[in-house]
ZAZA-292116 format. One record per atom (N, C-alpha, C, O): chain; residue number from 1; atom name; residue in three letters; x, y, z. Coordinates in Angstrom, 2 decimals. Atoms other than C-alpha are relative to their C-alpha. Example, Ala and Ser with C-alpha at 12.3 -4.5 7.8 and 13.67 -1.06 7.14 Angstrom:
% ZAZA-292116
  lumnu  lumza  loro  kedo       xx       yy       zz
      A      1     N   Ala     0.89    -1.19     0.00
      A      1    CA   Ala    12.30    -4.50     7.80
      A      1     C   Ala     0.90     1.20     0.00
      A      1     O   Ala     1.94     1.18     0.66
      A      2     N   Ser    -0.82    -1.19    -0.06
      A      2    CA   Ser    13.67    -1.06     7.14
      A      2     C   Ser    -0.77     1.09     0.73
      A      2     O   Ser    -0.26     2.20     0.90
% end
This chain:
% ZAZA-292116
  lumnu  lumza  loro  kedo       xx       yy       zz
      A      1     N   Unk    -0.99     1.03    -0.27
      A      1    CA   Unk   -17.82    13.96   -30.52
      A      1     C   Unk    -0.43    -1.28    -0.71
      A      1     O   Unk    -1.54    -1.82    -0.63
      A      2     N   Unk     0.41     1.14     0.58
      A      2    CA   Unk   -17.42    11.08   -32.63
      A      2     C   Unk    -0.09    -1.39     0.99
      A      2     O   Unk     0.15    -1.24     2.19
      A      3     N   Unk     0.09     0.61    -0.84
      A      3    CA   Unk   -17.96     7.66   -31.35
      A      3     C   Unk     1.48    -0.83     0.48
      A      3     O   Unk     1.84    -1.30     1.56
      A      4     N   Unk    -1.88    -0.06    -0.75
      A      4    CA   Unk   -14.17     6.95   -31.03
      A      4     C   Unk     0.42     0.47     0.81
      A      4     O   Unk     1.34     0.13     1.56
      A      5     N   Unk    -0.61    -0.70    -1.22
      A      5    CA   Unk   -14.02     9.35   -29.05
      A      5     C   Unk    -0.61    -0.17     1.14
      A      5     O   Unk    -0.12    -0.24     2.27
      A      6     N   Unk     0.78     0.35    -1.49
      A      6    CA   Unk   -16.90     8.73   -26.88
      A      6     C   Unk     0.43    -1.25     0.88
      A      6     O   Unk     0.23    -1.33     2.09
      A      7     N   Unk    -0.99     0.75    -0.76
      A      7    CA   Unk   -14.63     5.41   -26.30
      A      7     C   Unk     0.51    -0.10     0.65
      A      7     O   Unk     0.45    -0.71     1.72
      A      8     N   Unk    -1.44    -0.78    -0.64
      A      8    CA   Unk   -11.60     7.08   -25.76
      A      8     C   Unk    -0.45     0.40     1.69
      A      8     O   Unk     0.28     0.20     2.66
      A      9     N   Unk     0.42    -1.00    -0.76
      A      9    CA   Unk   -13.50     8.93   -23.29
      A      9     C   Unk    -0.40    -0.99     1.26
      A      9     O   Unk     0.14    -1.01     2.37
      A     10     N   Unk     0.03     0.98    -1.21
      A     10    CA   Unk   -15.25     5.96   -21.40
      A     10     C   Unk     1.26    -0.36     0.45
      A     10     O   Unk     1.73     0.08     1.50
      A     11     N   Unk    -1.25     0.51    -0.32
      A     11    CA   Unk   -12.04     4.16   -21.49
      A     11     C   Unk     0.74     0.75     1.16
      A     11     O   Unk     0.77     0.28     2.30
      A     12     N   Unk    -0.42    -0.77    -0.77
      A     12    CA   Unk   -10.25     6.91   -19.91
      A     12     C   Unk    -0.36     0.42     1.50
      A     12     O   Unk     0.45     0.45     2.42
      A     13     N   Unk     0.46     0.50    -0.78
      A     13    CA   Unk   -12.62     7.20   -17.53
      A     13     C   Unk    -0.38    -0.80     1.24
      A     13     O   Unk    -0.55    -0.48     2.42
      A     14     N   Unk    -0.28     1.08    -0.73
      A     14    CA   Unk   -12.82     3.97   -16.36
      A     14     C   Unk     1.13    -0.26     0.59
      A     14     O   Unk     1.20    -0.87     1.66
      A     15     N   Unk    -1.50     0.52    -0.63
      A     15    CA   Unk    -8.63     3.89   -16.18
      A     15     C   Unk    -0.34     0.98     1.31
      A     15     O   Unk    -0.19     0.54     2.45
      A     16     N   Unk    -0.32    -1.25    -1.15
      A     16    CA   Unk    -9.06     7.31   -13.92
      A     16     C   Unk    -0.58    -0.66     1.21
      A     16     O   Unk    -0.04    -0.52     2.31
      A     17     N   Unk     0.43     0.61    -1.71
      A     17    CA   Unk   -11.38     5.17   -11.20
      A     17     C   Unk     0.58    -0.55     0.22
      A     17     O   Unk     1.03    -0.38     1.35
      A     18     N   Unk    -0.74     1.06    -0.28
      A     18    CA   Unk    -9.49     2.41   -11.48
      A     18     C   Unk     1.24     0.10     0.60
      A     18     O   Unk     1.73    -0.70     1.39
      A     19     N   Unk    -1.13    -0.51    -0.68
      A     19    CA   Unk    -6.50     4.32   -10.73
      A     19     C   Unk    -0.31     0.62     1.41
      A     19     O   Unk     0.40     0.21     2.34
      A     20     N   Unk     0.03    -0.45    -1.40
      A     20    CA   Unk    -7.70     6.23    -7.67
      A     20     C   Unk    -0.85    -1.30     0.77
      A     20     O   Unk    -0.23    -1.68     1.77
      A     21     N   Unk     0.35     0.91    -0.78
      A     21    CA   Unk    -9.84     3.47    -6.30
      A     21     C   Unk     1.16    -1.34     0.29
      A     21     O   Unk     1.37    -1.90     1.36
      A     22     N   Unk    -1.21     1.19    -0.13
      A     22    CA   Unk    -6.93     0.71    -7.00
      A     22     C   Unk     1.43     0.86     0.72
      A     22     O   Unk     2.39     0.35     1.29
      A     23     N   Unk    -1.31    -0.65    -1.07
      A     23    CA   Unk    -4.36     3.19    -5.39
      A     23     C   Unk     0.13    -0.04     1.38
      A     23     O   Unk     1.09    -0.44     2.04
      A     24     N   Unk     0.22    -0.01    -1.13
      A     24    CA   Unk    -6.27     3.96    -2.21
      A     24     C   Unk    -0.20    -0.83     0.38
      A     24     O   Unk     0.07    -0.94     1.57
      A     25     N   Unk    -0.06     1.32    -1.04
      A     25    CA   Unk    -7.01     0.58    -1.50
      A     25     C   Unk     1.20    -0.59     0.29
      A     25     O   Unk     1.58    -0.94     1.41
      A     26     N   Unk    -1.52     0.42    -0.57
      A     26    CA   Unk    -3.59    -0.57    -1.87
      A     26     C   Unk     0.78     0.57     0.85
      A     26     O   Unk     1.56    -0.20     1.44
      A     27     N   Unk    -0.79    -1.04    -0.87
      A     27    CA   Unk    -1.97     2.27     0.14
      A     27     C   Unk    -0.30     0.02     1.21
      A     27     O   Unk     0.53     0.17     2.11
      A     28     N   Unk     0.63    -0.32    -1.30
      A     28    CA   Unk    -4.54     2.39     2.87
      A     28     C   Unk    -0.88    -0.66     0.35
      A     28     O   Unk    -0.81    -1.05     1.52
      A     29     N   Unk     0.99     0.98    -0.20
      A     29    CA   Unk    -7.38     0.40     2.74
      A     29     C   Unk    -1.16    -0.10    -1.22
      A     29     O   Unk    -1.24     0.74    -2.11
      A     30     N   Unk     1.49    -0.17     0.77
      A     30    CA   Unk   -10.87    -0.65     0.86
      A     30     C   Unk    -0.51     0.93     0.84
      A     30     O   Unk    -0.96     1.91     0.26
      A     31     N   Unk     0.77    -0.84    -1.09
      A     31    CA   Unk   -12.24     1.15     4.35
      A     31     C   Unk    -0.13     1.33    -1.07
      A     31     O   Unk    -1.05     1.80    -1.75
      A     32     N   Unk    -0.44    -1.39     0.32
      A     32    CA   Unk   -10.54     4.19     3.19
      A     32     C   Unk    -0.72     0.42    -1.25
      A     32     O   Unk    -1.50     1.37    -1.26
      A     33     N   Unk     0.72     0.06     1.56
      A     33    CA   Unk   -11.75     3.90    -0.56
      A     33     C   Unk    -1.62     0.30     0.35
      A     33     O   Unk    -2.14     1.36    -0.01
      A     34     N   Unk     1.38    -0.11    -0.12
      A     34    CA   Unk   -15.36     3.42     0.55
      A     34     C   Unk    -0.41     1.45     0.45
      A     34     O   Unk    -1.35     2.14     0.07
      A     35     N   Unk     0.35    -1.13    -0.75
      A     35    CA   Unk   -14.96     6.29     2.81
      A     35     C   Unk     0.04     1.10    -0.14
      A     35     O   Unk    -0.60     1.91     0.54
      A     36     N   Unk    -0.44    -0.94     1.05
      A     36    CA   Unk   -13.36     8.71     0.29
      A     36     C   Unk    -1.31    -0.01    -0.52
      A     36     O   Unk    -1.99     0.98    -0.25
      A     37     N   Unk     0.74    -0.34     0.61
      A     37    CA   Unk   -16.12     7.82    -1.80
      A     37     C   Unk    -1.51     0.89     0.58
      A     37     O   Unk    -2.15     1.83     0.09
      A     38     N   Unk     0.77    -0.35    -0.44
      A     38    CA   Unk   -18.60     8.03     0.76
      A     38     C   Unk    -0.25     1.63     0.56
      A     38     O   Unk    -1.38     2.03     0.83
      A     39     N   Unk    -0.32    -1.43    -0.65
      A     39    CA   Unk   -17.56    11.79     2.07
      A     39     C   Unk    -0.44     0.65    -1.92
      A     39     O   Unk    -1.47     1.32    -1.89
      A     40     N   Unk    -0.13    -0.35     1.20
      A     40    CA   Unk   -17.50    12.71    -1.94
      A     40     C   Unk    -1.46     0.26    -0.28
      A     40     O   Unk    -1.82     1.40    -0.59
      A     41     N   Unk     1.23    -0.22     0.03
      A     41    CA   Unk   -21.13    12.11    -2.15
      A     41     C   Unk    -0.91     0.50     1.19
      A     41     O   Unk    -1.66     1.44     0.94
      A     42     N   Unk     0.35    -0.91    -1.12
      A     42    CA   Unk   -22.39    13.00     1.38
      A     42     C   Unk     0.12     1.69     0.01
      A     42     O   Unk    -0.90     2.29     0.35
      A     43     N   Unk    -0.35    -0.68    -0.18
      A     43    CA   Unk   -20.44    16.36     1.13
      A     43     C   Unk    -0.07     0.81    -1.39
      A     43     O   Unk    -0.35     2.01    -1.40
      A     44     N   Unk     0.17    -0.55     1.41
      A     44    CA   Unk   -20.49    17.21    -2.49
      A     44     C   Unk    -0.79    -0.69    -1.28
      A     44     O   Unk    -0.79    -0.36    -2.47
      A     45     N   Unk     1.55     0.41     0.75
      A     45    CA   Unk   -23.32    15.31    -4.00
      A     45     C   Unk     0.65    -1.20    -1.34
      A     45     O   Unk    -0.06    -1.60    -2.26
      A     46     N   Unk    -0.58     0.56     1.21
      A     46    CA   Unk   -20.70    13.18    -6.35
      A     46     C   Unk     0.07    -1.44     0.30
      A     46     O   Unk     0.69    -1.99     1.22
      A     47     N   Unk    -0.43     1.77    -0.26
      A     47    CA   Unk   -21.04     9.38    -6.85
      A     47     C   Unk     0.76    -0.08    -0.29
      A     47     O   Unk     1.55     0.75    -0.74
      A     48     N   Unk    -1.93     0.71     0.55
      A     48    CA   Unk   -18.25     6.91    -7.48
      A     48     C   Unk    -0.17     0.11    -1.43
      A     48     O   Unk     0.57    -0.79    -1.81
      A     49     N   Unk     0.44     0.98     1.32
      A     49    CA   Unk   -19.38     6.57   -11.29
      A     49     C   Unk     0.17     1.94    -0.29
      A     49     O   Unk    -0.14     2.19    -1.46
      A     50     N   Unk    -0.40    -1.56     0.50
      A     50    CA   Unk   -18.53    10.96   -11.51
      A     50     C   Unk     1.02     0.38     0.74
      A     50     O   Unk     1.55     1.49     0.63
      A     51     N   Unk    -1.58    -0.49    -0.28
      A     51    CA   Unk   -15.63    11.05    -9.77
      A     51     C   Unk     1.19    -0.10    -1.02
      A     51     O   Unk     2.10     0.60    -0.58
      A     52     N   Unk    -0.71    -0.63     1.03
      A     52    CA   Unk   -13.45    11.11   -12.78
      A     52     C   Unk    -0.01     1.37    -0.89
      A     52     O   Unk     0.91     1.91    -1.51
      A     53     N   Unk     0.52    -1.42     0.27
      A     53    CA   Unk   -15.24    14.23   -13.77
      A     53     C   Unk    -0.26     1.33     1.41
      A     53     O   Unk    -0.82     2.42     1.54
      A     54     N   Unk    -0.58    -1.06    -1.32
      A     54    CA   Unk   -14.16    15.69   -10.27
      A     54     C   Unk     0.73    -0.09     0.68
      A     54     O   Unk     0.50    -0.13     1.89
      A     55     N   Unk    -1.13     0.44    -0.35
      A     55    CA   Unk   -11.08    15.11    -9.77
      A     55     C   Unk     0.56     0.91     0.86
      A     55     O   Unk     1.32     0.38     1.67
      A     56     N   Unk    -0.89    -0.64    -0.70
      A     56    CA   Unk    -9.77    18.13    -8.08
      A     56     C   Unk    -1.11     0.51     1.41
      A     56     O   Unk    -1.14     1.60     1.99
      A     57     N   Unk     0.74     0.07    -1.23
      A     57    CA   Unk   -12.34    17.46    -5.23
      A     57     C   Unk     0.46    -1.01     0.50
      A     57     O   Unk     0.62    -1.13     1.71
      A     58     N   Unk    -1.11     1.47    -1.05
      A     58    CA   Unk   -10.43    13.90    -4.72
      A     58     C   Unk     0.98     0.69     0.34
      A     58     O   Unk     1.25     0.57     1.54
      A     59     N   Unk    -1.22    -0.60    -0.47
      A     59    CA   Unk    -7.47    15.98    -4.57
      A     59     C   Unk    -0.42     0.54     1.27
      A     59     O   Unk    -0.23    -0.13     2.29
      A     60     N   Unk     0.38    -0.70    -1.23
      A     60    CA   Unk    -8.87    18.47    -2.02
      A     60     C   Unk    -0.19    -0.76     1.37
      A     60     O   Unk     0.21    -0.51     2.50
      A     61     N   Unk     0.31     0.78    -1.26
      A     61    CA   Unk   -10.35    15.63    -0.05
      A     61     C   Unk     1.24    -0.51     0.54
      A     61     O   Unk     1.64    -0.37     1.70
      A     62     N   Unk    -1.37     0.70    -1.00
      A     62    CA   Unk    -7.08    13.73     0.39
      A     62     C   Unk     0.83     1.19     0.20
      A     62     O   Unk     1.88     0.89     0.78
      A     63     N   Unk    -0.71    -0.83    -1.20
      A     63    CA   Unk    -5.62    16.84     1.54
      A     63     C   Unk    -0.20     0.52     0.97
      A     63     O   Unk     0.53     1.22     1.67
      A     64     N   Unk     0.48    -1.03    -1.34
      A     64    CA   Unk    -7.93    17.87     4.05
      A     64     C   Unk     0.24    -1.26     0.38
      A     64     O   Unk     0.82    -1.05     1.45
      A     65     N   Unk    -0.22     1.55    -0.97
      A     65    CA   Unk    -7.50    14.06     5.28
      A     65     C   Unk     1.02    -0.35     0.29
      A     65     O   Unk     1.24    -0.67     1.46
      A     66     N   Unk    -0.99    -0.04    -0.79
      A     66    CA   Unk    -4.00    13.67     4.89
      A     66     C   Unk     1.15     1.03     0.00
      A     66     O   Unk     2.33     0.77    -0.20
      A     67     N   Unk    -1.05    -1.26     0.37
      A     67    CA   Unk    -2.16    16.80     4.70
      A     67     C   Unk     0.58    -0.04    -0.97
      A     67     O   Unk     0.82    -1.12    -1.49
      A     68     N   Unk    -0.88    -0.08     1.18
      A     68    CA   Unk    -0.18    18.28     1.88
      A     68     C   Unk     0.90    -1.10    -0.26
      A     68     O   Unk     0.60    -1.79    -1.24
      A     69     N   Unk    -0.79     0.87     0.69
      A     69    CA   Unk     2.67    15.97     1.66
      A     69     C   Unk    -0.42    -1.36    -0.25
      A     69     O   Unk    -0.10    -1.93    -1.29
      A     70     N   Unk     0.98     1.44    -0.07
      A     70    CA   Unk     0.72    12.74     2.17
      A     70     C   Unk    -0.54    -0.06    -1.10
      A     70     O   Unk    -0.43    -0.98    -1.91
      A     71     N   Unk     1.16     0.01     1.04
      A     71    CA   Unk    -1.80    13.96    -0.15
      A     71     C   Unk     1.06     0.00    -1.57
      A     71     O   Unk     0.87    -1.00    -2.27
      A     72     N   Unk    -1.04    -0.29     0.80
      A     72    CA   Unk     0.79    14.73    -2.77
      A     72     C   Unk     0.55    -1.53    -0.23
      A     72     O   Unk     0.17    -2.20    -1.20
      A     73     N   Unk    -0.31     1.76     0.50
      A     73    CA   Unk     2.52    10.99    -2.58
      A     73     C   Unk    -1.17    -0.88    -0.60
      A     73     O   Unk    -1.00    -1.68    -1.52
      A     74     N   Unk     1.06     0.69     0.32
      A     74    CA   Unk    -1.00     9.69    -2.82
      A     74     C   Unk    -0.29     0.48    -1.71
      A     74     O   Unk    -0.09    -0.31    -2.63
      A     75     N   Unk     0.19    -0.46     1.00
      A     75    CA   Unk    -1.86    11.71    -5.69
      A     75     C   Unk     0.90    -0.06    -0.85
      A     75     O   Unk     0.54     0.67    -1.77
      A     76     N   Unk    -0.68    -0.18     0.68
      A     76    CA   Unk     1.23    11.13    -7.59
      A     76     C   Unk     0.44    -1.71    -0.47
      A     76     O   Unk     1.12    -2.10    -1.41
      A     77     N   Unk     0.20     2.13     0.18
      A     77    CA   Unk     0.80     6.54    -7.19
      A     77     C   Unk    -0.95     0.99    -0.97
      A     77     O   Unk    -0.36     1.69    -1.79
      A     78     N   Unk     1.33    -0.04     0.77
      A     78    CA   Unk    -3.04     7.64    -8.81
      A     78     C   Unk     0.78     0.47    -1.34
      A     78     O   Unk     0.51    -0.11    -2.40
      A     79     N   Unk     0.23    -0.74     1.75
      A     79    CA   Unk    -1.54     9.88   -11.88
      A     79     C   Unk     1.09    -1.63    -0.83
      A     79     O   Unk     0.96    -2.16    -1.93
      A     80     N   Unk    -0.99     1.04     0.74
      A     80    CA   Unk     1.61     6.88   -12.17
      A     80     C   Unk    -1.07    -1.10    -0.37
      A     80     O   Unk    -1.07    -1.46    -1.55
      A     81     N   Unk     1.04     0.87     0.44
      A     81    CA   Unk    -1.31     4.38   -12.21
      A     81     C   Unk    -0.71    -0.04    -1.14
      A     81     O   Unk    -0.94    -0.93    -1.96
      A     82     N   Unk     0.65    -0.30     1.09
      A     82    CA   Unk    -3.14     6.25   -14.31
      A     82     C   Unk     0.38    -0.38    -1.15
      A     82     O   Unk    -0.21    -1.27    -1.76
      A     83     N   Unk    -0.76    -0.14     1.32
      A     83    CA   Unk    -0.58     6.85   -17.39
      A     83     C   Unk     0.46    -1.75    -0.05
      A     83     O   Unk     0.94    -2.21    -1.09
      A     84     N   Unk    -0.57     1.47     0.06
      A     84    CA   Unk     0.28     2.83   -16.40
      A     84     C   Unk    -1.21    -0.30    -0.82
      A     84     O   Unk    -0.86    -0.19    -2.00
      A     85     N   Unk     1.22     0.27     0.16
      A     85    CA   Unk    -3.61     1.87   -17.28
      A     85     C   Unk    -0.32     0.64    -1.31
      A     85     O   Unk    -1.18     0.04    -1.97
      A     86     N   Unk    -0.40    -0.47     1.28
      A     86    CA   Unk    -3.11     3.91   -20.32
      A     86     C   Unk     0.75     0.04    -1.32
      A     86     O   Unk     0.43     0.40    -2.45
      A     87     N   Unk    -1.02     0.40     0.23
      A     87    CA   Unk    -0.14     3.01   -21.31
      A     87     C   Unk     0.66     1.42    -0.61
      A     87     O   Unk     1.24     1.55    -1.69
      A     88     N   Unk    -1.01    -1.26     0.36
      A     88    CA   Unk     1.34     6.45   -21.52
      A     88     C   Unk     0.86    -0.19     0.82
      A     88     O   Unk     0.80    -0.93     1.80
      A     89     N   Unk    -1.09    -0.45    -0.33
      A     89    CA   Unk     4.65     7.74   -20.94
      A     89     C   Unk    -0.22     1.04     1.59
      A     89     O   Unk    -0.90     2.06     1.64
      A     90     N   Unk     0.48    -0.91    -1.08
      A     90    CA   Unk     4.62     9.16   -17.28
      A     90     C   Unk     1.10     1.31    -0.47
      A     90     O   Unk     2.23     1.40    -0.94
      A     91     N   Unk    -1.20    -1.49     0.42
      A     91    CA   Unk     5.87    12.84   -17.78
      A     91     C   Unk     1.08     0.36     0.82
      A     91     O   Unk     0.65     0.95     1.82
      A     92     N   Unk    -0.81    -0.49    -0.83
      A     92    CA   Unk     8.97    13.59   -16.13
      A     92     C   Unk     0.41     1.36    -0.21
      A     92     O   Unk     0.47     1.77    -1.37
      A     93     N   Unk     0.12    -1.05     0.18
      A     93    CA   Unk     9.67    17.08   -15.16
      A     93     C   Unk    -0.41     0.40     1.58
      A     93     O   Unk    -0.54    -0.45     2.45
      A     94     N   Unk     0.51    -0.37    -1.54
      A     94    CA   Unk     8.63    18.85   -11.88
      A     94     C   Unk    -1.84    -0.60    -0.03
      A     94     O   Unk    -2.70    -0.67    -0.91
      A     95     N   Unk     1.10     0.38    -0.62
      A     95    CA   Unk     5.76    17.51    -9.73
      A     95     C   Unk    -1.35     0.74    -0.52
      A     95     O   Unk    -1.30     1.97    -0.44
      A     96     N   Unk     0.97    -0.63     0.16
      A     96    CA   Unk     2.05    18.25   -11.02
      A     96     C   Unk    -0.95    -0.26     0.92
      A     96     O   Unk    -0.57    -1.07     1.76
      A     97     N   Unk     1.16     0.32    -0.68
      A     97    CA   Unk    -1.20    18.09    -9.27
      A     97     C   Unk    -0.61    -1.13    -0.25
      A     97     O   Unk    -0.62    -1.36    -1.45
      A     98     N   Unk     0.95     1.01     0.79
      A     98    CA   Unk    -3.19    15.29    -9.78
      A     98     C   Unk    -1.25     0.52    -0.90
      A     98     O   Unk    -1.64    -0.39    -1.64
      A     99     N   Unk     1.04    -0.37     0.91
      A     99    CA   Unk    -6.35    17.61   -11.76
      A     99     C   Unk     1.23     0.12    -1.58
      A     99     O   Unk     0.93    -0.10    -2.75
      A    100     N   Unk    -0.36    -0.47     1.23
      A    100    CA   Unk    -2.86    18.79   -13.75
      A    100     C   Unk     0.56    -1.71    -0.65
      A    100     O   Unk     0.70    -1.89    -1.86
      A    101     N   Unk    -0.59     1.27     0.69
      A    101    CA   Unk    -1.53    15.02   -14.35
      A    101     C   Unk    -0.95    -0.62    -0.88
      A    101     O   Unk    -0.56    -1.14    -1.93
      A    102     N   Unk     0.85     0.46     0.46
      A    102    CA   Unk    -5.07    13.94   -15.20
      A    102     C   Unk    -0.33     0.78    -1.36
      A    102     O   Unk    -0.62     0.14    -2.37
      A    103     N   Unk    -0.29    -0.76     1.02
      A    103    CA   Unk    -5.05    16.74   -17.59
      A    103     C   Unk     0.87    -0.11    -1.31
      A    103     O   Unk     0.53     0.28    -2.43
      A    104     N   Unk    -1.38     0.02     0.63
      A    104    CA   Unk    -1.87    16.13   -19.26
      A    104     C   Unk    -0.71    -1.47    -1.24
      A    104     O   Unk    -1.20    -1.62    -2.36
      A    105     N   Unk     1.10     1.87     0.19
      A    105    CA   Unk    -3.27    12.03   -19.52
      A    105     C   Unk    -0.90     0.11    -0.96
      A    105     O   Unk    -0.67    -0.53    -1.99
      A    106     N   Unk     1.62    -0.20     0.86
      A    106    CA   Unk    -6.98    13.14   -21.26
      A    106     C   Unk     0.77     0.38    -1.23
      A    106     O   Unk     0.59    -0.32    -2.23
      A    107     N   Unk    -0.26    -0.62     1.19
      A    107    CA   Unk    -4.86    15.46   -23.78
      A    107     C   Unk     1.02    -1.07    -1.17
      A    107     O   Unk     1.07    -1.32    -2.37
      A    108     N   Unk    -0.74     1.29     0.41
      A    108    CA   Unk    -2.35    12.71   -23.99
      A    108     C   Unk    -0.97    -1.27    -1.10
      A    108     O   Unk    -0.32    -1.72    -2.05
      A    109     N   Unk     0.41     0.41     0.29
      A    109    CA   Unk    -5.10    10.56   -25.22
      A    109     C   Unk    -1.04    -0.20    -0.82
      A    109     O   Unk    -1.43    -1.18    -1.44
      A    110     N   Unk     1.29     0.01     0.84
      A    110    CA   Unk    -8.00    12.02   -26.72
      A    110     C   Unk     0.64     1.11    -0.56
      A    110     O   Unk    -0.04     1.44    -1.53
      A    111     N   Unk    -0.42    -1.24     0.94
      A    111    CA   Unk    -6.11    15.01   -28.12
      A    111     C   Unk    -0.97     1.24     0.42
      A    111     O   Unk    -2.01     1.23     1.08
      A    112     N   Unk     1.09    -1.13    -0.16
      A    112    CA   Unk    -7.35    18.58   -28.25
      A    112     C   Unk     0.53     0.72     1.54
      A    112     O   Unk     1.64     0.68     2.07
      A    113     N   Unk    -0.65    -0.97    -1.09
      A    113    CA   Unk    -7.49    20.94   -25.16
      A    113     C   Unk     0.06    -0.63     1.06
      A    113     O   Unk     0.52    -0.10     2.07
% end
């Protein structure tokens, strides 16, 4: 990877915390944020600073916390945030996951698979 990309890559990155940490606090609380993070690493060994590289364990978590549909609205502010913080085009089309929106986003941006 060139170093453009290793950019790309922080950058991206950085939008993806910024999006789930700036979502959940607005929606619910900082509490909540801290407490997400804090369960993330307690339970699955992941700091705040690798949670963009485990994204479909935030997912999981906010669904064992707030059930499917909850988790689903939540997760669907984070991907609009995301592609905002990016300045991509949000995809319209049926509902994705948040691992598949974040997906979409990375390819959107750094190209490739």
């Amino acid at each position: 990877m060139n170093l453009a990309n290793g950019d790309q890559l922080e950058r991206f990155n950085a939008a993806l915390l910024e999006s789930i940490d700036g979502t959940i606090t607005a929606l619910l609380s900082r509490g909540v944020a801290d407490a997400l993070y804090q369960y993330l690493y307690r339970v699955h060994s992941i700091p705040k600073s690798e949670v963009p590289n485990n994204v479909e364990k935030v997912s999981s978590a906010l669904q064992q916390t707030f059930g499917i549909s909850s988790s689903r609205t939540i997760c669907k502010f984070i991907a609009k945030r995301l592609y905002a913080n990016l300045e991509l085009v949000f995809p319209n089309g049926p509902t994705l996951t948040l691992p598949e929106y974040v997906e979409e986003a990375r390819r959107s941006l750094l190209g490739g698979k």
